[in-house]
Phi, psi and omega in degrees: 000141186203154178303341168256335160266003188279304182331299201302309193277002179244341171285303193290326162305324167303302177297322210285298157316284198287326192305303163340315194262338169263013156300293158292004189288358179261007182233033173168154159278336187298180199241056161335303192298296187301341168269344191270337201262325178302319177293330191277317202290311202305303204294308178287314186290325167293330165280336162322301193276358177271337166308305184279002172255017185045044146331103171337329168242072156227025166300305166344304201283334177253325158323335151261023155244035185293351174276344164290322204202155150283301206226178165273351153318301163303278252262332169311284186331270194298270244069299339347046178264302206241187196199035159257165185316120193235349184260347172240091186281343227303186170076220178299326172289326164279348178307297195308315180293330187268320175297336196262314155303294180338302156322341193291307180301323192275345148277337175310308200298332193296293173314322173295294161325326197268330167290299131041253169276351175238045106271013185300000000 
């Protein structure tokens, strides 16, 4: 997960989840799809957020990309793209970042609406 693929991957988990959930939809009453996109979104936002506070046990996720990235911050930040400052963040990079978590719920609901409207 890195901040430039999380947008793309919570829309598309979001379709991914209702095709499911319209699939099983003659095997439950529950809202499969809409628990399941919740559930992707719960799941990416805890990695996200444990990457980018470099938590110990999400090394597992970035170490293989160590030629690339230092940390799990970096691997947030940078991808391995780009080249900004990842060890003295305070201020506008982490500011960018908590706007950008923030954000995570409007793409799931964005996937959830695109669904939506092309299943009418």
């Amino acid at each position: 997960m890195t901040f430039l693929i999380d947008p793309v991957l919570l829309i598309l988990f979001s379709l991914v989840s209702c095709g499911i959930g319209h699939a099983v939809r003659n095997k439950t009453t529950l809202p499969a799809g809409k628990i399941l996109s919740v559930f992707s979104l719960s799941v990416i936002i805890f990695t996200s957020t444990s990457l980018y506070l470099n938590m110990w046990y999400m090394d597992w996720f970035w170490e293989p990309f160590a030629t690339l990235v230092t940390s799990g911050k970096d691997l947030m930040i940078n991808s391995g793209i780009f080249h900004f400052e990842t060890t003295n963040t305070a201020g506008l990079i982490d500011a960018l970042a908590i706007i950008q978590i923030i954000l995570y719920p409007l793409w799931t609901f964005i996937g959830l609406r695109v669904w939506s409207y092309f299943k009418k």
